[in-house]
N, C-alpha and C positions, 0 to 999 in steps of 0.2 A: 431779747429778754424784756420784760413788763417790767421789772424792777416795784413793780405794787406794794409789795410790805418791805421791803429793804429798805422804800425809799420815804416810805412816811416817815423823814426825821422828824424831830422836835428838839424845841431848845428847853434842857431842865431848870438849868441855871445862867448863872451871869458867864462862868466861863469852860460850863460842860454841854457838851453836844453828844447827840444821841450819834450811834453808829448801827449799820446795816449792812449784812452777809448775803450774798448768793453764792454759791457752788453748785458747780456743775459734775456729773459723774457718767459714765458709760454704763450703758446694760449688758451685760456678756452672760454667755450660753456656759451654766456648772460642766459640763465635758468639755466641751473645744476650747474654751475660757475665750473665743473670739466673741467681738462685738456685735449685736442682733437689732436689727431694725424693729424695736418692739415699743418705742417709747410714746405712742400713741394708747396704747394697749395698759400700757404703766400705768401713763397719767390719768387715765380714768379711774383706776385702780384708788389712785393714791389723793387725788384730787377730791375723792366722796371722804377724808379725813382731813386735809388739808386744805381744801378750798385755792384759792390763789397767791397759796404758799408754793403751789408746784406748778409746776410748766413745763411744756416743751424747748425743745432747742433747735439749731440750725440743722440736725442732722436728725434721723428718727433711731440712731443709737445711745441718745442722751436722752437725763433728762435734768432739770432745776430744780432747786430749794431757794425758796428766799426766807430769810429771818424777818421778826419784826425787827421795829428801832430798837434797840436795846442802850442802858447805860452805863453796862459794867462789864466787863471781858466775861466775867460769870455767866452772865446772862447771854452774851455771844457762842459760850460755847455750849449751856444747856439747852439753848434755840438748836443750834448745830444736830447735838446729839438729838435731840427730837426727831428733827426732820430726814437725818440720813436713817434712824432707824425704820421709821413709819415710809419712808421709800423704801427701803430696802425688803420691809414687811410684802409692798407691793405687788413688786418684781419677784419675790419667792412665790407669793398667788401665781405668776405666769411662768413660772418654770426658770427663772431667770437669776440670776445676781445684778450686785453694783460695786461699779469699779470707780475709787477716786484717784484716776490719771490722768494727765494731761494733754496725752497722745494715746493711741488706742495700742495695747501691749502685742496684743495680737488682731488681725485682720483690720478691716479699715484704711486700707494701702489703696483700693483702688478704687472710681467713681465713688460717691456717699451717697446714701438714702438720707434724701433732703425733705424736710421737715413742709409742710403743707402752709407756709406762709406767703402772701405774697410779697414779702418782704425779704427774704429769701432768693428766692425765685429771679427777684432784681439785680440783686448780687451776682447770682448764677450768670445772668445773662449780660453782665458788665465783666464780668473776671474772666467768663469761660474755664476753660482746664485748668486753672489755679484754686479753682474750687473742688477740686477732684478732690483731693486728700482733706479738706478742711471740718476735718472732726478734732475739736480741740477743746478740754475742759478747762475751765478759768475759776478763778475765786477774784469775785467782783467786791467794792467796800465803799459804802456810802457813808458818807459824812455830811451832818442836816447843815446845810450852809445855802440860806435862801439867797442873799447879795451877789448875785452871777457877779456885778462890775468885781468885787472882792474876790469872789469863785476865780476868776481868769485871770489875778495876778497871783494869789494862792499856786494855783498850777505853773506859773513859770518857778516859783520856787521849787515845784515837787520833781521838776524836769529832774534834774543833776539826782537823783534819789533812786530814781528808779530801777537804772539796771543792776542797784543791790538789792528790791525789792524783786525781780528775779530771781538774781543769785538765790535768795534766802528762801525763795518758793519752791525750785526747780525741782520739777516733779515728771518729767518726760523724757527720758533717756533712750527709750525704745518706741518704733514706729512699724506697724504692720509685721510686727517679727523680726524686725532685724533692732542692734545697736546701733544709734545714731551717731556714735561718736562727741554728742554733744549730752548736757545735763538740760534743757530746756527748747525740745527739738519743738513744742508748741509756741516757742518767742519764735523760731525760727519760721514755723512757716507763716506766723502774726506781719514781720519786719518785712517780709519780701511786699506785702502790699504797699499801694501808695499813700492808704488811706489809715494804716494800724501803725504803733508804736508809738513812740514821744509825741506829746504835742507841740505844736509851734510856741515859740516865746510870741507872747503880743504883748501891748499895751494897753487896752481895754478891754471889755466884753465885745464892742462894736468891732474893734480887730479883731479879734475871735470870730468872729459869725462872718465875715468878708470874707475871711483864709478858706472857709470851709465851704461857702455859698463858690467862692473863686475854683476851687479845687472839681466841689461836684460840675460847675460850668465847662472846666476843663474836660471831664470825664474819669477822674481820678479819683471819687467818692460817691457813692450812690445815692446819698441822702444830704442834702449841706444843712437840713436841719438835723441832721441825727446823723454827727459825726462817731467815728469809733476809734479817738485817737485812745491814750493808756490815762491820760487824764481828762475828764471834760466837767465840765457844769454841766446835769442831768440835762436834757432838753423839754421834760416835762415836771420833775421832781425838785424839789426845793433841796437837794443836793449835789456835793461833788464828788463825782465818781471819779474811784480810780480801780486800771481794769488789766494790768501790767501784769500778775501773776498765774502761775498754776495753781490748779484746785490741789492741796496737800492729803495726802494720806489721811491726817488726822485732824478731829476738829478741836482739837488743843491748839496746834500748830495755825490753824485758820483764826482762831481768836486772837492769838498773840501778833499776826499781822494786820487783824484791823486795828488792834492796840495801836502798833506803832504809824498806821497810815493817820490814825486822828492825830495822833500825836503831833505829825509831818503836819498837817492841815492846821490845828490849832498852834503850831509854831510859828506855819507860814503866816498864817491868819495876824497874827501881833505883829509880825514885821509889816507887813501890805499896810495895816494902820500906820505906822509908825512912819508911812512914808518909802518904805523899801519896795521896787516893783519887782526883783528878784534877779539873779542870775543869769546873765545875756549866756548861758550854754551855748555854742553853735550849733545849730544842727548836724552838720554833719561827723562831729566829735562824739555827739550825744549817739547817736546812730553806731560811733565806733563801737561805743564803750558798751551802747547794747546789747552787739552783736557779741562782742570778747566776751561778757557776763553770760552769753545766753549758751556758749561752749564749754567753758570751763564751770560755771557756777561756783560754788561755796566748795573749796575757800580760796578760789584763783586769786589772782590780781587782779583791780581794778581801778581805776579813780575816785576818788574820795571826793565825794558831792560839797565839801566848804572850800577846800587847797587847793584841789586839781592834783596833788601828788599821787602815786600809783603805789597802791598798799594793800595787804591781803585784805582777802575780806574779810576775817575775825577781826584786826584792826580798824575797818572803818565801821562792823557792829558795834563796837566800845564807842565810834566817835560817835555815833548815831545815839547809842543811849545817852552821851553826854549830851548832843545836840539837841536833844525832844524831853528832858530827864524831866524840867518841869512842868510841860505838858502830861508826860505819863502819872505824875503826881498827883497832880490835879484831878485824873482821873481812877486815881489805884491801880496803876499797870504796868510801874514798875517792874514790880516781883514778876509778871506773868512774862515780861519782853525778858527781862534777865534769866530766868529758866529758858527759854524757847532760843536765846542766843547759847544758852552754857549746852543744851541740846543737841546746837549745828556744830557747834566745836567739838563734842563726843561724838556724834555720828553722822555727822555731815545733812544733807539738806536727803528730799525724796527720792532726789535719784541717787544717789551713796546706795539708801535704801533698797530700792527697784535692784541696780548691779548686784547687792550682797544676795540678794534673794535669786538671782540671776543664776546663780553660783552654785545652788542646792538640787539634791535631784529633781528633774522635771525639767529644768530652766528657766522658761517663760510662763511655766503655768504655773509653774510657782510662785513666779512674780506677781500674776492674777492675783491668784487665791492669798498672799500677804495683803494686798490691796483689798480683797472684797473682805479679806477681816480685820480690816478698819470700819466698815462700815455694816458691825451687827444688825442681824433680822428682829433682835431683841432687845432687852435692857431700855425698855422706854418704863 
């Protein structure tokens, strides 16, 4: 991903910072509702309206949206609706839909049509067959935080966070036609890499950039400049990405968690001042609790990122709002994090979603077709 307009943060004020969306989505065939290697075909389509708002992706059954910087969750989610529509306009020109899933609902099980990068390509030929299934759609969220030394103690605070920022995503239940068994079968196949999931707690930026120069030298990472852990300091962009999540259903839902990642970030952000380097999480605890979140999802059990106690997940949503209440304030997002948690507790996260729809006649193409009407050809 370019990250180009998501990632032109800017700073408005003394203590608001701009935030930035990408989401990802599949192309699927209106009869088969399987996935079509068509996203080269897309992006030309949609790219003579949106410029380098859209993109390719790793696989050529996807394609991207980036939003500009935006400063209000409003404005995150009228970006959103814009751009899935005007893609979605696209892909109707080629006979196609768009699906916002995180795993492909149907097909997509075996080898992928790999997208024409050579960055890619490197991947491929460092993973081998581990790249066979990896079609996976994510919702990515930038935060303009130009200070990487600050950027890389931020992220040890955001380590303990994230496998409820899962939980709360989890949009991938089904994989090539079958039930995974799990609510986020796209953290699943993320976590089996050496190189995706948590990032390392460090001490500096300078430990930051050795773990991952150390790792690529290993052969564990393909790029030590351009690591893909779930948190990083952009490597080009004057922000800090975080990259933990499924693309959701909806882009209500996609603005109320960059709400709460600024949130995380400007919470973390005052403590790193304040002299706090964050959270010695272990890795390999952190790694636990990723994988428990990435089965169960919302509203399993899991660990509570301040106590370390194991508490459902509606309970450590409440501690979360408490935790970030005057960050979200700061920025009006209150009200949008508190609908979007009162939400997961009435109807559970995407995949609740995906199953209930699972359940109607059709089955799986049912599951589609609820999916690709989230993301109207219309209404721009």
């Amino acid at each position: 991903m370019s990250g180009s307009e998501a990632g032109r943060g800017r700073r408005v004020e003394a203590d608001v910072l701009t935030v930035g969306v990408e989401e990802e989505y599949f192309l699927v065939h209106p009869e088969t509702r399987a996935v079509e290697p068509a996203g080269p075909r897309v992006l030309a389509r949609a790219a003579a309206e949106l410029g380098d708002a859209v993109s390719g992706e790793f696989t050529e059954y996807q394609i991207e949206v980036k939003t500009a910087p935006c400063v209000t969750s409003t404005e995150v989610h009228r970006e959103l609706t814009r751009l899935r529509a005007a893609v979605a306009c696209a892909a109707a020109a080629e006979g196609l839909r768009v699906c916002p899933s995180g795993t492909p609902v149907l097909g997509g099980a075996g080898p992928v049509v790999v997208g024409d990068h050579p960055r890619y390509q490197t991947s491929v030929d460092l993973f081998r067959s581990m790249m066979d299934d990896y079609a996976i759609n994510a919702l990515h969220v930038h935060v303009h935080l130009p200070d990487r030394e600050l950027a890389a103690l931020v992220g040890n605070h955001l380590r303990p966070w994230l496998p409820l920022l899962v939980e709360m995503s989890a949009n991938s239940p089904f994989h090539g036609g079958r039930d995974s068994g799990y609510a986020s079968w796209r953290s699943v196949i993320r976590v089996r890499f050496p190189c995706l999931g948590p990032p390392p707690y460090v001490d500096s930026f300078a430990d930051y950039e050795r773990t991952a120069r150390a790792m690529a030298t290993a052969g564990a990472m393909p790029f030590g400049e351009l690591p893909f852990w779930d948190v990083r300091p952009h490597p080009t962009l004057p922000t800090l990405e975080v990259r933990c999540m499924d693309v959701p259903a909806d882009a209500a839902d996609s603005a109320a968690l960059a709400a709460i990642v600024r949130a995380l970030v400007v919470t973390a952000a005052a403590r790193v001042r304040a002299g706090d380097p964050g959270p010695r999480a272990g890795g390999e605890l952190l790694r636990s609790t990723y994988w428990y979140a990435t089965r169960d999802g919302w509203p399993g059990l899991g660990t509570d990122a301040v106590t370390g106690d194991v508490l459902p997940a509606p309970e450590r949503g409440r501690r979360l709002l408490a935790h970030v209440g005057p960050a979200l304030d700061a920025h009006g997002d209150r009200q949008v994090v508190a609908d979007f948690l009162g939400r997961l507790e009435r109807h559970g996260s995407g995949a609740h979603r995906q199953r209930a729809a699972a359940r109607r006649p059709g089955g799986l193409t049912a599951v589609v077709d609820d999916l690709v009407g989230a993301a109207p050809e219309d209404g721009r």
